[in-house]
C-alpha positions, 0 to 999 in steps of 0.5 A, a space after each residue: 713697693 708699698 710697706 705697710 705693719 698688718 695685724 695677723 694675731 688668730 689662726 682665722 684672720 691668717 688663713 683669711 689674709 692668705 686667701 685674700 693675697 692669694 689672688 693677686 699677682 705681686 709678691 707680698 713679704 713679711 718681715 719681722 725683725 731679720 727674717 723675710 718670709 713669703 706672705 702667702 705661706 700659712 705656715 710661713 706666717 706661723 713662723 713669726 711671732 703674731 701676737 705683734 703687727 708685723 711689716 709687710 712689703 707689697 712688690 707691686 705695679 701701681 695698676 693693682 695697688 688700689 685693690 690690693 689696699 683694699 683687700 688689706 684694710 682689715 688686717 691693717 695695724 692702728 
């Protein structure tokens, strides 16, 4: 499993981070505070509080992990 903090603060980078997700196999799960939600859910991410980077866990293979970190680079928290 790979944990790594995303920052998700505009409508478009959310709607372009779902796209990006979407097309892989692996469950992703955002986590902030006590709530876990299912990445892939636009409305779900609308849920949480955005303005902050938030956790993400990748439940993945370790054959998609190199393509999945690359996907996500542009959302990755400093």
């Amino acid at each position: 499993m790979l944990e790594v903090n995303v920052s998700l603060n505009s409508i478009d980078k959310v709607k372009s981070f779902v796209n990006d997700i979407s097309s892989f196999s692996s469950e992703f799960d955002l986590v902030s505070g006590r709530y876990v939600i299912d990445a892939k859910s636009i409305m779900g991410i609308f849920s949480l509080d955005i303005s902050k980077p938030i956790e993400l866990h990748v439940h993945t293979e370790n054959d998609e992990e190199e393509d999945i970190m690359a996907a996500l680079k542009p959302y990755l928290a400093e």
